[in-house]
C-alpha positions in Angstrom: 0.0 0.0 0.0 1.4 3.4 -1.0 2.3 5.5 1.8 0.5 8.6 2.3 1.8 11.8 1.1 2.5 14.6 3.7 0.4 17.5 2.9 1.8 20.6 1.1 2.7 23.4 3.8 0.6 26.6 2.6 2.1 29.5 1.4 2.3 32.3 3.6 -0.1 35.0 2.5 1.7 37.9 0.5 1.3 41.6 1.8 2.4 44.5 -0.1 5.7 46.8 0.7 3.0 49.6 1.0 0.8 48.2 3.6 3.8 47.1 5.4 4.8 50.7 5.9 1.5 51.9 6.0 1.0 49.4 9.2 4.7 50.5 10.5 3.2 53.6 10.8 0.1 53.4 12.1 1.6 51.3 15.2 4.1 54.2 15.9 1.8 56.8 16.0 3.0 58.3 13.0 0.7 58.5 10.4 -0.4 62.0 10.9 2.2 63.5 12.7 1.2 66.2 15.8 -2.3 65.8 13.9 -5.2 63.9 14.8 -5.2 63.5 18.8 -4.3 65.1 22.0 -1.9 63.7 24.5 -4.2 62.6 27.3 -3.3 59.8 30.4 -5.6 57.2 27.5 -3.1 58.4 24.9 -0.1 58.5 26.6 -0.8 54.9 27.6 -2.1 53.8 24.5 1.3 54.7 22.5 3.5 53.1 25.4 1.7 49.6 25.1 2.0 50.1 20.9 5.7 51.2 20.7 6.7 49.2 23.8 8.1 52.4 25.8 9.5 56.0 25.8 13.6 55.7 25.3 15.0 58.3 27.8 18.2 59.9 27.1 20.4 62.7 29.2 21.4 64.5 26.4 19.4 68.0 26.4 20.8 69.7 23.0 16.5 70.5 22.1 14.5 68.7 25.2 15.0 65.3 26.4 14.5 62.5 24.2 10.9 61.3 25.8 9.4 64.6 25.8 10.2 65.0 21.3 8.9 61.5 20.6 5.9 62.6 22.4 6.0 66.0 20.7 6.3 64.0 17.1 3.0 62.5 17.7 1.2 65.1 19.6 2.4 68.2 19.1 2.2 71.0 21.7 1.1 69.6 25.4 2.1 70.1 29.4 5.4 67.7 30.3 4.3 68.2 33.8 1.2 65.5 33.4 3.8 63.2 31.5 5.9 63.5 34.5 2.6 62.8 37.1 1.2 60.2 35.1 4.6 58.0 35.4 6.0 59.2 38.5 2.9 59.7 40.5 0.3 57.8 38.9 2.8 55.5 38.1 1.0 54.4 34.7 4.9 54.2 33.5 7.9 53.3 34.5 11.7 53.3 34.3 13.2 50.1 33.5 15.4 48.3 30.6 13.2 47.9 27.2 15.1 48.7 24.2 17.6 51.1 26.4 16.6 53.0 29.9 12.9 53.5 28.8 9.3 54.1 30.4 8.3 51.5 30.0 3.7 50.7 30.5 3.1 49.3 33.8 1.1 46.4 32.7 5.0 45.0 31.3 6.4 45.2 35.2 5.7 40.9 35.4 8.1 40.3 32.4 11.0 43.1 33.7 10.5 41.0 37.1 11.7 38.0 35.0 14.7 39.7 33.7 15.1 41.3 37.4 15.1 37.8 39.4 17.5 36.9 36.1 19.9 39.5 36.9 22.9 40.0 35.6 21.7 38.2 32.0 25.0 35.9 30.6 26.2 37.7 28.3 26.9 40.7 30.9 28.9 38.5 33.0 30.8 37.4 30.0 31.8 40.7 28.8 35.6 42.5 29.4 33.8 45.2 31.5 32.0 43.5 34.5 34.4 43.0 36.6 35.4 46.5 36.8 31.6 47.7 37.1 30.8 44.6 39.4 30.4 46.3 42.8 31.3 45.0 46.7 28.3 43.6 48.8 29.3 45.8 51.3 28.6 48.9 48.8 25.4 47.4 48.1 24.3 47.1 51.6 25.5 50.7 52.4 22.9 51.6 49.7 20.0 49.6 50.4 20.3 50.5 54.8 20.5 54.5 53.4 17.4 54.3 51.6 15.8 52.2 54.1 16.6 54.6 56.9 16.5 57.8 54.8 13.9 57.7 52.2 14.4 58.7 48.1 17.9 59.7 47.3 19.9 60.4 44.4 23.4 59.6 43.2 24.5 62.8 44.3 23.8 62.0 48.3 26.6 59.2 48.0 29.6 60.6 48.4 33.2 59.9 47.3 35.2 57.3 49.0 38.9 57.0 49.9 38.4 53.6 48.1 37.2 55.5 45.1 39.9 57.5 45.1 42.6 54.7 45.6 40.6 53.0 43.1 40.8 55.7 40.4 44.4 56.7 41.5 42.8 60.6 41.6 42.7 62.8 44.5 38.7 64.0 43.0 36.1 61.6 41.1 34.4 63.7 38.1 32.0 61.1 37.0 29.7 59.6 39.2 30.0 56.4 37.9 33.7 56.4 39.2 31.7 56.3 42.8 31.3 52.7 43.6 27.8 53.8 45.7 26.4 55.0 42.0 27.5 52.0 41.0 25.7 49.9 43.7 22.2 51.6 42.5 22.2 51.1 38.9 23.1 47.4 39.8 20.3 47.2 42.6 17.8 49.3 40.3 18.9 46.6 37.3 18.5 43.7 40.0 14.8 45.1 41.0 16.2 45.5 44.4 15.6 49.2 44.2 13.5 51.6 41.8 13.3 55.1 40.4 10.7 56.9 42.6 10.9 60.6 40.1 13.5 62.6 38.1 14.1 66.2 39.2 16.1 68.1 36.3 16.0 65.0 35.0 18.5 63.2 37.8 16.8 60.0 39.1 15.6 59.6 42.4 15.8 56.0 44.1 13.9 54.5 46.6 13.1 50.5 47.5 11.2 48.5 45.1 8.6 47.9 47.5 7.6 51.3 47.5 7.4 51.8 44.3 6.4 49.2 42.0 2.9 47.8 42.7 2.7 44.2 44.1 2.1 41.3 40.9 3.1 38.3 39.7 6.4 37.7 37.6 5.8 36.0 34.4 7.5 32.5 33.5 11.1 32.6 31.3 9.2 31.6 28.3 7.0 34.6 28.6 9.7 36.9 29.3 11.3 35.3 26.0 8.2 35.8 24.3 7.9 39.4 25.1 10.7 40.0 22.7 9.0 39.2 19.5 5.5 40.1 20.6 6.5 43.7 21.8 8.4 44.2 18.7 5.1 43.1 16.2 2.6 45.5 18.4 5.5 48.3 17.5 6.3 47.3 14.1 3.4 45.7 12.7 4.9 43.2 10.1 8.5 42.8 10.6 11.0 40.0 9.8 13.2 38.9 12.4 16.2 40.8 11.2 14.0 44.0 11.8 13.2 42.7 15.1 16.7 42.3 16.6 17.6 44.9 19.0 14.3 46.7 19.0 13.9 45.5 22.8 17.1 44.4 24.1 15.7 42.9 27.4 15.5 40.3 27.6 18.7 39.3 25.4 18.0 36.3 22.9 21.0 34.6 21.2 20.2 33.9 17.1 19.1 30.4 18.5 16.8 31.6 20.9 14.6 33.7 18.8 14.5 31.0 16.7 13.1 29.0 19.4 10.8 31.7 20.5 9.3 32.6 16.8 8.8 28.5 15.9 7.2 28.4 19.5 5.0 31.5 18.8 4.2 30.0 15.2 2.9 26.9 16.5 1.1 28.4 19.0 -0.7 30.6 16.3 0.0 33.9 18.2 1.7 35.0 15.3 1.7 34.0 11.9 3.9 34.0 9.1 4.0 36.2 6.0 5.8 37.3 2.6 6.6 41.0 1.4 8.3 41.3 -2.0 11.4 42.5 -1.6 12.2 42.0 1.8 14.5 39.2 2.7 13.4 36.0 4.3 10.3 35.0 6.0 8.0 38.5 7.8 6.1 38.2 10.9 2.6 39.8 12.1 0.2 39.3 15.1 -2.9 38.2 13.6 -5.3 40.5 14.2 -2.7 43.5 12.7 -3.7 41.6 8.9 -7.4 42.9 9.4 -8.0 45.7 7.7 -4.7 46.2 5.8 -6.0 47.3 2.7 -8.3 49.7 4.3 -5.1 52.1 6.4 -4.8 55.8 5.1 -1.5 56.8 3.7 0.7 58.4 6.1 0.7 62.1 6.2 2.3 64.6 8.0 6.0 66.8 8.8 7.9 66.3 11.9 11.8 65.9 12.7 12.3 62.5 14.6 14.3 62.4 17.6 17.5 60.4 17.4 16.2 58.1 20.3 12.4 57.8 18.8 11.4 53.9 18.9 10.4 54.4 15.3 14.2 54.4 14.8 15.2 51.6 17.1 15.8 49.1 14.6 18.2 51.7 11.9 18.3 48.5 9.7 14.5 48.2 9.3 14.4 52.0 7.8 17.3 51.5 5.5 15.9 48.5 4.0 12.2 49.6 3.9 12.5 53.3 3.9 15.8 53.2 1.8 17.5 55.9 4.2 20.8 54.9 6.3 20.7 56.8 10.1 23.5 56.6 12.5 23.5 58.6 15.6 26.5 60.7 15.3 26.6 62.6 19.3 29.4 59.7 19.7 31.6 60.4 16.9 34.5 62.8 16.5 33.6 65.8 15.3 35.5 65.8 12.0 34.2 62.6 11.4 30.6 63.3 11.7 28.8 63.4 8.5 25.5 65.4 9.5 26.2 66.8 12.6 25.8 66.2 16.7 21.7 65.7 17.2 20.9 64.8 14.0 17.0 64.8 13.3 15.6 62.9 10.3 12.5 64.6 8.1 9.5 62.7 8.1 7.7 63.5 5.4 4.4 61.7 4.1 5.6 58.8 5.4 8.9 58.7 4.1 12.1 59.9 5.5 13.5 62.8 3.3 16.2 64.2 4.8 17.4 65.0 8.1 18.5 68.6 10.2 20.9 69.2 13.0 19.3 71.4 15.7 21.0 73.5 18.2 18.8 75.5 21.4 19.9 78.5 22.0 18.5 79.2 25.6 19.9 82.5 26.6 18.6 83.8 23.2 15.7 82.0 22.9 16.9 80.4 19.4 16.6 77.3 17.9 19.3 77.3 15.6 19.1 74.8 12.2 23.0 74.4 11.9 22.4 72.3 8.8 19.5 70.8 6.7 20.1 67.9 4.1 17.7 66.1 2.0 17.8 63.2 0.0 19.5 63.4 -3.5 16.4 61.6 -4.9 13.7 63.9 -2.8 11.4 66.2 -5.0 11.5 69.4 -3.0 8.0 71.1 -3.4 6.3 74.5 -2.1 4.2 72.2 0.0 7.0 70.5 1.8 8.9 73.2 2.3 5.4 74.8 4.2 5.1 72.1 5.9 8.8 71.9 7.5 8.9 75.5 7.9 5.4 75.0 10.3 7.0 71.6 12.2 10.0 74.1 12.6 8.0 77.1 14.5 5.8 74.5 16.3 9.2 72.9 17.5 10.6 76.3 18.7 7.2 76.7 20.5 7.3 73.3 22.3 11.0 74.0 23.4 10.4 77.9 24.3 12.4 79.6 21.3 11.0 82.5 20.3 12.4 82.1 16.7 14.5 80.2 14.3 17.3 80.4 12.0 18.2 78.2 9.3 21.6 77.8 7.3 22.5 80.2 4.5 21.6 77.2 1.7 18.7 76.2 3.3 16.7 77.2 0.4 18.9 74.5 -2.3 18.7 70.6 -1.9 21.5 69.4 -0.6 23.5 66.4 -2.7 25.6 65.4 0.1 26.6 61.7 -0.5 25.4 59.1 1.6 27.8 56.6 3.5 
């Protein structure tokens, strides 16, 4: 008798390059730019359950980095209630997504599972641990402080003559030289201790147990899942390349997410598809495939923050959006190609060029030091409106009472891409 022949896998359903971005940019609150909605508590939490969290970032060339991606999406509001709605409200907070982020409160169980996990392997196996690693009597110096003394910051722990044996100086500038400041971002990392609020942006720490809400902490395989589900709900349909790094916690080897997306197939949480043009096999969450073919164009003017999750994956914009991004505050300045806080143009749901701003606060300037669009970019009347308008509403949201732009702002610039 013949044996039976296994039954043909179906293909993957096809989706268009178009919808794909379409769908990117609908899931990052992008598709009409400081447009349609208000920022509200619903909205705030809304976008931080989409994109997975708010990256925060110290440098302050414009605003901080939370407060622009918020700007990008809703324009003009009060940073005060962002502040009371994670800080006091705690709707949000401050833990390790795709860097230091605010991250929505509903995702505490899984950052418990990387907490209880901590430090993940491939800290432990890297050249610079043992030199961050701190004593357990530093750590217990920290924990009894906050216990007796309430919230402190990095600045109530003082230099030690261990320090300065340590750093063979007779004065520590940085305070991560201070093996106290040390102690807390391993303790906050570790769950043991938390960030209660940020005055002038400098954190304040308290114990966990008074400031995360009790709950449950999710198994490993959830934690593991988290990765490739928080990435779909902010990209919409991605393949695993364009996934990589968008959260980096938890950490997942090449094997493991392969483990995690066959797990998550099976399952039928997420299901597989193909988009001409893109490399390999794409991924959505099921119910994102509804109503693809009905989603608006994007459209809209706004300069991205460096740090916006929209740009957390820089691979997944070159090879959808054709445009290569590197943030260039690290680099030497002769070597910089664009500038120090270089802002990319989103335009119409394309990225057309990119400008490198500059706050003048004693003058009440924001500065456009450069402005560089893409060689193959049509400037029009209408985009050139429209940036002008994203410009003076940027100027308002950082308190600039006007703006200059470069001599040849007015030309399109052809400078060659790396």
């Amino acid at each position: 008798m013949p044996a039976r022949s296994r039954s043909a896998r179906p293909a993957p359903p096809e989706v268009s390059r178009e919808q794909v971005l379409r769908l990117w940019f609908r899931r990052q609150g992008l598709a009409a730019p400081r447009g349609t909605e208000r920022l509200t508590r619903r909205t705030f939490r809304d976008l931080l359950r989409e994109t997975g969290g708010l990256q925060l970032d110290s440098v302050n060339v414009l605003d901080r980095a939370h407060y622009l991606t918020l700007w990008t999406r809703f324009g003009q509001y009060d940073r005060r209630q962002v502040d009371r709605w994670a800080y006091r409200d705690r709707v949000a907070y401050e833990y390790w997504g795709h860097e230091a982020c605010l991250l929505p409160i509903e995702h505490l169980p899984i950052s418990r599972r990387r907490m209880a996990a901590f430090p993940p392997p491939h800290w432990l196996r890297s050249s610079w641990w043992p030199r961050y690693q701190t004593s357990p009597g530093s750590k217990r110096r920290v924990l009894r402080r906050l216990r007796e003394e309430g919230v402190l910051e990095s600045a109530n722990f003082a230099v030690t003559a261990a320090d300065r044996r340590r750093n063979g100086q007779n004065k520590v500038a940085m305070p991560m030289f201070k093996e106290d400041n040390r102690s807390l971002q391993l303790l906050w990392h570790a769950g043991r201790i938390a960030i209660a609020n940020r005055r002038h942006f400098r954190r304040h720490f308290d114990l966990a147990e008074r400031v995360y809400p009790d709950g449950p902490t999710v198994s490993t395989a959830a934690c593991e899942d988290s990765w490739l589900l928080a990435g779909l709900r902010g990209n919409g349909i991605a393949s695993e390349k364009h996934l990589v790094n968008y959260f980096t916690a938890p950490y997942l080897t090449a094997a493991d997410r392969r483990r995690v997306l066959a797990r998550n197939l099976r399952s039928g949480r997420v299901v597989e598809v193909r988009v001409p043009g893109v490399a390999g096999a794409c991924y959505a969450l099921p119910e994102h495939l509804e109503g693809l073919d009905s989603l608006p164009s994007p459209r809209g003017t706004t300069p991205l923050c460096p740090f916006d999750s929209f740009l957390w994956q820089r691979g997944r914009a070159e090879e959808l959006l054709d445009f290569r991004y590197r943030v260039e505050i690290y680099v030497p300045p002769p070597k910089r190609t664009f500038g120090y806080y270089v802002m990319p143009i989103l335009h119409d749901g394309r990225l057309v060029g990119r400008l490198d701003p500059k706050l003048h606060r004693d003058r009440a300037c924001l500065e456009i030091k450069s402005l560089h669009l893409e060689p193959d970019f049509r400037r029009t009347r209408r985009f050139d409106a429209a940036l002008e308008a994203s410009l003076h509403d940027l100027a308002t949201f950082v308190g600039a009472e006007r703006v200059t732009l470069p001599a040849r702002s007015r030309q399109v610039s052809r400078t060659a891409r790396r």
